[in-house]
C-alpha positions in Angstrom: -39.7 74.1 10.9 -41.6 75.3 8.0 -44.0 72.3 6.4 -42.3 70.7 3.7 -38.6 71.4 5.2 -38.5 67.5 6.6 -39.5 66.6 3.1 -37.4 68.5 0.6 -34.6 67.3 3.4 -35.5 63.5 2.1 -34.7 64.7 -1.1 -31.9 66.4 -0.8 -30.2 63.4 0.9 -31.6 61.3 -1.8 -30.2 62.9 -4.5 -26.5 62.7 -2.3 -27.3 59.2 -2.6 -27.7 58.3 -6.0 -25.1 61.0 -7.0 -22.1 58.3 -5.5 -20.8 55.2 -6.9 -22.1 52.0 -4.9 -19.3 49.9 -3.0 -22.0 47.1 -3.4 -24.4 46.2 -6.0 -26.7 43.3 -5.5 -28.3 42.3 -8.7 -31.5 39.7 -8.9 -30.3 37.9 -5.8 -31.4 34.0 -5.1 -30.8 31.2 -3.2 -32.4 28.0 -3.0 -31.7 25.0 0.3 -33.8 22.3 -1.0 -37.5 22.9 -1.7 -36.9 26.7 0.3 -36.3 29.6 -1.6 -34.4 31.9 0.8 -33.6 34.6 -1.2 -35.7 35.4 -4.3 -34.4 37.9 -6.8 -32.9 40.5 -4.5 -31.5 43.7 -5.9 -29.7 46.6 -3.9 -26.8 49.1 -3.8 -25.6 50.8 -1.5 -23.6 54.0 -1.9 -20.2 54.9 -0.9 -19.8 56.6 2.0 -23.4 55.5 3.8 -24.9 53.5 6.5 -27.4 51.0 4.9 -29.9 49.0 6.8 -31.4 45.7 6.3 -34.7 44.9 8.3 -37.4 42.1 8.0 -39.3 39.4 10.3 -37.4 36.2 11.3 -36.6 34.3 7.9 -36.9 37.3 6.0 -33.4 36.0 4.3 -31.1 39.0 5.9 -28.1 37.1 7.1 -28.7 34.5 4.1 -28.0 37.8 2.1 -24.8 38.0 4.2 -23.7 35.1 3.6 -24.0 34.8 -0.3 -22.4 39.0 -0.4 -19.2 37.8 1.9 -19.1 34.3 0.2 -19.6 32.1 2.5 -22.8 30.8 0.5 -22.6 30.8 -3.9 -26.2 32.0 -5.0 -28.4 29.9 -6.8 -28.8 32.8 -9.2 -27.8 36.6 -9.8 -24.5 38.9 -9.4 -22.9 40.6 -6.6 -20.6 43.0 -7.2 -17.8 44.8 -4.8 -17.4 48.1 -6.7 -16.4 47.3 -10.2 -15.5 43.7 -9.2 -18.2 40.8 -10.1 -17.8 38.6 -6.7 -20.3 36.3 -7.4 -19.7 32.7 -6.1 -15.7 33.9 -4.9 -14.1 32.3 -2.0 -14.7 34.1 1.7 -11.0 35.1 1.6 -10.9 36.4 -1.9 -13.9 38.8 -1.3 -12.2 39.5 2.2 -9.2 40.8 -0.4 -11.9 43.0 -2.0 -12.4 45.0 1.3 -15.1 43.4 2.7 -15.2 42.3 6.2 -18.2 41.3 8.5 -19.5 40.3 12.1 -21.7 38.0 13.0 -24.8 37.2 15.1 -23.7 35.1 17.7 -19.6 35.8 18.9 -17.0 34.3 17.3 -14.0 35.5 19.8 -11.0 33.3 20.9 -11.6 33.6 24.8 -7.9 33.0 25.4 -6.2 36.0 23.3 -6.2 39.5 24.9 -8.2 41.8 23.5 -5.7 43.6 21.7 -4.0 40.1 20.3 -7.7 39.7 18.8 -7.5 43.0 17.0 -4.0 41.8 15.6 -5.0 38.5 14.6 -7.5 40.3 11.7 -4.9 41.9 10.7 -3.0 39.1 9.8 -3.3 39.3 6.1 -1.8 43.0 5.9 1.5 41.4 7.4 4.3 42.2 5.6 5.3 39.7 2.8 8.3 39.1 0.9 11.5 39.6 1.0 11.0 42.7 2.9 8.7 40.5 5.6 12.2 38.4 5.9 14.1 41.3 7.0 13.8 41.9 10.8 14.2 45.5 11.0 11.5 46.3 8.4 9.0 43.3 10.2 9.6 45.1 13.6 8.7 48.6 11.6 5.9 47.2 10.3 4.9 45.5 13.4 4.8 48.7 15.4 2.7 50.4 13.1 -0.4 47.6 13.3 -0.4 47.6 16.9 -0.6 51.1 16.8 -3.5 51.0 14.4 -4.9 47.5 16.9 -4.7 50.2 19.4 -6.1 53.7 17.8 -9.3 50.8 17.1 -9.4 49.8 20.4 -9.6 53.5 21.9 -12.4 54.4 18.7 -14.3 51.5 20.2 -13.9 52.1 24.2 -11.7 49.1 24.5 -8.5 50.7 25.6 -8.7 50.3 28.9 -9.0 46.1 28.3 -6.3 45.9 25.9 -4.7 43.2 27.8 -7.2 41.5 29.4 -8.8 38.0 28.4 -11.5 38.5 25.4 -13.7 35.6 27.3 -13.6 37.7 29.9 -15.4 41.2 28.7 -19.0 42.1 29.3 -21.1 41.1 26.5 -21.4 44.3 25.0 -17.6 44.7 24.9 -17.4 41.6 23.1 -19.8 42.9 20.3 -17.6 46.2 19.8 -14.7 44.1 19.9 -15.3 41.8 17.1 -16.2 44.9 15.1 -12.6 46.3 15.7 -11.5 42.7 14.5 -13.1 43.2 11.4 -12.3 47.1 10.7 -8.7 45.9 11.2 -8.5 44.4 7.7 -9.2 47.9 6.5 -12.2 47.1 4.8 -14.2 49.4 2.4 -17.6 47.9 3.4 -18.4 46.1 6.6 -21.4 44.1 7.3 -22.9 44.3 10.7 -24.8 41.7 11.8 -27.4 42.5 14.6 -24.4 44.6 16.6 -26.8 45.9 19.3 -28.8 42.1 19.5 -29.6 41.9 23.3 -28.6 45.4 24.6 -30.4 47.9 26.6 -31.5 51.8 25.5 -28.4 53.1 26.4 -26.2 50.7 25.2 -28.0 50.7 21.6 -27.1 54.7 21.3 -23.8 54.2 22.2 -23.4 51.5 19.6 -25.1 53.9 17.4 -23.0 55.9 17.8 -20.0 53.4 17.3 -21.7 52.7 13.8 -21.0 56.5 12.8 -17.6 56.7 14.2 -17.1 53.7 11.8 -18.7 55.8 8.7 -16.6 59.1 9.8 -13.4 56.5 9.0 -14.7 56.2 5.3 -15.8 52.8 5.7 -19.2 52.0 4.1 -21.8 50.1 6.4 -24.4 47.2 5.8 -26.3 46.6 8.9 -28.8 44.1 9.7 -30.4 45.3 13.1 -33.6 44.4 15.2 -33.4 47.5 17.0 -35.0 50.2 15.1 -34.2 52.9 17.6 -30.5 52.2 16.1 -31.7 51.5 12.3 -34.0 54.8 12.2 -31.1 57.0 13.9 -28.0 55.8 12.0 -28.9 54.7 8.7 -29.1 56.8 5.4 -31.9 54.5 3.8 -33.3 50.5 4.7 -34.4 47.8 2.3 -36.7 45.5 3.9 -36.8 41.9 3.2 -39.8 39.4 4.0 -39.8 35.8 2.6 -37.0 36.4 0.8 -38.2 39.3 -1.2 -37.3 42.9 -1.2 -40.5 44.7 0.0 -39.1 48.2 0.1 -36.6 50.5 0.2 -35.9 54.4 1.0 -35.1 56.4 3.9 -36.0 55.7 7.5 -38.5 58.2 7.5 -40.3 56.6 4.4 -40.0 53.2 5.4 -42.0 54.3 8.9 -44.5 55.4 6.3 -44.8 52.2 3.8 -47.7 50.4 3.9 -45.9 47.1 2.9 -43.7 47.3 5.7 -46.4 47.8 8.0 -47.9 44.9 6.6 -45.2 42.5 7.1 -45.0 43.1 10.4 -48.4 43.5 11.9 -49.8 41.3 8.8 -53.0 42.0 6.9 -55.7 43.6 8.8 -53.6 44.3 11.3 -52.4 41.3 13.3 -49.3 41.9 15.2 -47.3 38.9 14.8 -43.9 40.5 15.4 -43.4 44.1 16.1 -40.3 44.4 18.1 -38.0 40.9 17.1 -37.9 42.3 13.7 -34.8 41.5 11.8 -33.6 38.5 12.8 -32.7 35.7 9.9 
């Protein structure tokens, strides 16, 4: 490769990026518990269409970000929009409306349900309403046609094969896919990931890496907090970094390798590694 290929590369996929309309904007983000400021005038967008990573120290505010974007938390100050649509302060379901839909950091699976009955159950606020939900043969039409969709998820993710069996009962990695086909089965335009490949080996991370693009090739945008970087530096189209609350920077994988601020808040001034490889939990 001929010097100054990688870098004219950057910013040619740089200029993609800023030529698309953002599914999410985060303007001058805060929150406040108490006397502790956990998120303190955060802005970001990210673009339709990419895979957008969120990485910082324990703390940093990454999930609290989460929380306040899918609604779960109202901010103490700023705007978050979905698209065109000022969110700010809505109810979880509302911005769920929106087409937003998210995972979490520890599971959240109904052990009892089969697998594929926990792909059905997010689907339940795409079942058919109305008078046409009152008619049988249109419900049973309708019917088909999720657990068809429950099912084309469940082969996407490499679940097929457990479609029946107990969710409680799935190795832990399956369980992590499988709440992600939960939450891609409300159709969402953007889906937050939170620490998807927390606690997995080498070749698990790639193949979740890899389940991360298959979910960008369906046109669904993706914010991902991950502690992995192997995962954040091979998937994502650019990473904002967060550290006591504050955006410390943002750009490409390749340029956040490079930053000095990032190497900073994780080895610390002068050097001091205080946390080079748990790196983006909240």
């Amino acid at each position: 490769m001929k010097p100054g290929t990688v870098q004219q590369a950057e910013k040619t996929c740089s200029l993609e990026e800023e030529t698309r309309d953002p599914v999410l904007s985060v303007e001058h983000l805060s929150k406040r518990f108490a006397g502790v400021e956990a998120l303190r005038g955060v802005s970001l967008e990210v673009p339709e269409g990419s895979i957008f990573g969120l990485i910082g120290p324990n703390g940093a505010g990454k999930t609290t970000l989460f929380d306040v974007v899918s609604g779960l938390l109202a901010p103490t100050a700023g705007r978050v929009r979905l698209g065109s649509r000022d969110v700010t302060g809505q109810a979880p379901h509302r911005v769920a409306q929106l087409g937003l839909s998210r995972t979490f950091q520890n599971s959240r699976l109904f052990g009892h349900l089969s697998v594929l009955e926990t792909v059905l159950v997010g689907q339940h606020r795409r079942a058919e309403a109305g008078l046409r939900g009152l008619l049988p043969c249109f419900r049973r039409e309708h019917e088909r046609a999720l657990r068809a969709e429950a099912r084309e998820l469940l082969h996407m993710l490499r679940l097929e094969v457990v479609a029946e069996r107990p969710a409680g009962t799935l190795s832990y990695g399956d369980q992590r896919r499988l709440e992600i086909a939960r939450a891609l089965a409300t159709s969402p335009r953007l889906l937050l990931l939170d620490e998807p490949a927390a606690g997995m080996g080498p070749a698990e991370s790639i193949e979740m890496s890899q389940d991360i693009e298959r979910i960008r090739a369906r046109g669904c945008t993706v914010l991902l907090i991950e502690h992995q970087m192997n995962v954040i530096m091979r998937v994502c189209d650019r990473v904002a970094v967060l550290s006591f609350g504050q955006k410390v920077a943002e750009g490409t994988p390749a340029e956040i390798q490079r930053d000095s601020a990032v190497v900073e808040c994780y080895l610390g001034v002068g050097g001091q590694q205080s946390s080079t490889s748990a790196t983006a939990r909240s």
